[in-house]
Structure formats: C-alpha cells, structure tokens
N, C-alpha and C positions, 0 to 999 in steps of 0.2 A: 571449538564453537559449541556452545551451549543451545539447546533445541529446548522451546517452551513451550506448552499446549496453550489454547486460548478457550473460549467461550464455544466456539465452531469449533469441530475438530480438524478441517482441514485448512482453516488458519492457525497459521505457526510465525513465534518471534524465534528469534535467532539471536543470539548475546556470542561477539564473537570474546577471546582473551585477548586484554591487551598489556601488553608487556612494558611499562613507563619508570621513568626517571625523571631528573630534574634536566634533562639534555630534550624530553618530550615523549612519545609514546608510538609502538609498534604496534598493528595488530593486522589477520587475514582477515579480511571481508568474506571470501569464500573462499571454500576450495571443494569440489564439486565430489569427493570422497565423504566428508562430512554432511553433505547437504542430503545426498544419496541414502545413508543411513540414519540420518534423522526422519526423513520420508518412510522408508524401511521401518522402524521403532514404532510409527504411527500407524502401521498398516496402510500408506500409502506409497503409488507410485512416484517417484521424484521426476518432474518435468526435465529435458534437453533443455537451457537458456541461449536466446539464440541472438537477442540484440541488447542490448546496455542506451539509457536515453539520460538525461540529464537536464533538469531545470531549474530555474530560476524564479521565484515570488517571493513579490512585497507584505510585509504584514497586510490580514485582512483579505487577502485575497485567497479566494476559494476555488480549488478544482477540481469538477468532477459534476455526477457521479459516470465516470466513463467504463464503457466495457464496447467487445466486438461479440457483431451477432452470432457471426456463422465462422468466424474466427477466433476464438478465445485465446487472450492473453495469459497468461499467470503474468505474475509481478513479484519480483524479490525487491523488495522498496527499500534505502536508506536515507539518513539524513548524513549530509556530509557538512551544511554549514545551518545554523538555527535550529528551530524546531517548529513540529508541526502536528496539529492530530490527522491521524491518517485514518482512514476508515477501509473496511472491505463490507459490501453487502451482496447475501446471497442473494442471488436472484434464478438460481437451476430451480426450474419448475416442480422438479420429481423428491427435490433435497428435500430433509425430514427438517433443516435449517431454512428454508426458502422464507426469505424477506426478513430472516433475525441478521444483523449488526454487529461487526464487532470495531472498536476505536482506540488507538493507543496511541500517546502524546512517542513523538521519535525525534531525535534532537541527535549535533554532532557531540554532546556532552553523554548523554545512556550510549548511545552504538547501536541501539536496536535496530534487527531489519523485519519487517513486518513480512511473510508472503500471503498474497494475495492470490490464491488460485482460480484458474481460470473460470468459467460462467456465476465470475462477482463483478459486481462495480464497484470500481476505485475511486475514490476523492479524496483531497486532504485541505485542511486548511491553515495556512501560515502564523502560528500562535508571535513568530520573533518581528523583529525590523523587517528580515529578510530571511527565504531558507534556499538551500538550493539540495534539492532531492535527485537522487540516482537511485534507478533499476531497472535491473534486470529484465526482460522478456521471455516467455516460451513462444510467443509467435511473433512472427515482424508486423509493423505496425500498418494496417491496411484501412489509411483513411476513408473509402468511399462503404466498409464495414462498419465503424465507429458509430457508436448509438450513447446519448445521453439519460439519464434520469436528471429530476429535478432533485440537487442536492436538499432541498426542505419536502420532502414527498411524505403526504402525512401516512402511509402505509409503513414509513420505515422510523417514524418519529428518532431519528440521530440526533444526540443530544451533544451538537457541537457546540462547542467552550467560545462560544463567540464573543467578542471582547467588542464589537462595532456592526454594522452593516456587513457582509463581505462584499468585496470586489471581484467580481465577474466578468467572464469574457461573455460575448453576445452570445457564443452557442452553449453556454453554460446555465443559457437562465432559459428553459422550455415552460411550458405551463404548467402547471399541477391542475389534477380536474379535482 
C-alpha cells in the first residue's frame, strides 16, 4: 500500500498494489499494519476503524457535506464500482487548515482510498451512471449526532466538477446564509 500526502496534511490517499492478469486482478484494500505506519510516517496517530458502510448513487447525485458533532468519524473511503469526486473539508476550529478543501476524483478503475479524518465533512459527488462507495469508520454511526453543511457553502467555494444540477436528498439541501 502506497501512502500519499495531499494538500491538508492529515488527508492522505492510499494507492493499494494490484496484482493482474488476463484471468483479472488481486489486490488488499487494507491491512491495518500498513495503514498504522503510514499514520506513523505522517507524524500522525492512526485511528481503531470500527464500522465498514456501503452505498449506492446515481450519476448527479450529491452527498454530503456530513460530519458528527460530538462524535467524529474518520472515513477510509473507496470506490468499488464508478467513480466520484470525493471531498473532505476541514472544519476543526483550532486547525491552521480550518475551512481549506481538498477533492480527488476515486473510481473502481485508480483504487484510491481517500481518508477523511475525523472533525471534516464528507461529501461526494457521483461523476459515473452509478458509483457504489465503501468505508471505513472510527466511530459508529450516531444519527441523532449527524450535522450537515450546505454542499455549495460559499465559505468553502468546492469547485465540484458538476456535469448537471445535483440530486439531493431533502436533508442535504440546508440553507446557505
């Protein structure tokens, strides 16, 4: 597994090796040795991952920006069918990054996994027909903690690759002031 710095320092891609033929292709998604000392290399701590989620969207449709208040998630994100730009935005108060973006197109063609550490908001938007994204957790999912940003919030000007309108679910579209 390949560890790659990004823009944020404590967002990190992950490129794992894949091993292929004409019979099709092997590779680890994780293995929590690797992930540990990638963290380690960065001068960060490496999050326990404690739940695995998996979805489904249609091209065009947008989710996010979600994060937990008093619970923070991290996110090991992949694509396992299409592709999507994913985004993570800081939103820690105290970070010398607080309210910079970073976005990287993830497809089950690259392999990349994006992690998204905990006090960011997550969104992605579906570039293919269809993508279906998997990942990882460091906290389980506590609905009645879940807080949205408005994916177009002009404090964060995200410069999604939007190809139409997106499609949104109802608690997706909040107000921007």
């Amino acid at each position: 597994m390949h560890c790659i710095s990004t823009e944020i320092p404590d967002v990190l891609l992950f490129e794992p090796q894949v091993f292929g033929d004409e019979r099709g292709f092997f590779m680890e998604t994780f293995r929590e040795s690797e992930f540990n000392a990638c963290f380690k290399a960065h001068g960060l701590v490496a999050p326990k991952l404690v739940q695995e989620n998996h979805s489904r969207s249609m091209n065009n449709v947008l989710r996010g920006l979600h994060y937990q208040a008093t619970r923070p998630q991290g996110k090991l994100v992949r694509v396992i069918a299409g592709t999507v730009f994913d985004v993570a935005v800081d939103i820690r108060s105290e970070s010398p990054t607080h309210g910079r973006w970073v976005g990287r197109e993830l497809s089950a063609d690259n392999r990349l996994q994006q992690w998204i550490p905990p006090g960011f908001a997550h969104g992605f938007y579906v570039l293919s027909d269809s993508a279906e994204v998997v990942y990882k957790c460091s906290d389980y999912y506590a609905p009645e903690d879940e807080q949205v940003l408005p994916w177009n919030d002009p404090r964060f000007a995200i410069a999604w690759p939007l190809s139409a309108a997106p499609i949104l679910s109802r608690r997706d579209t909040p107000e921007v002031d």
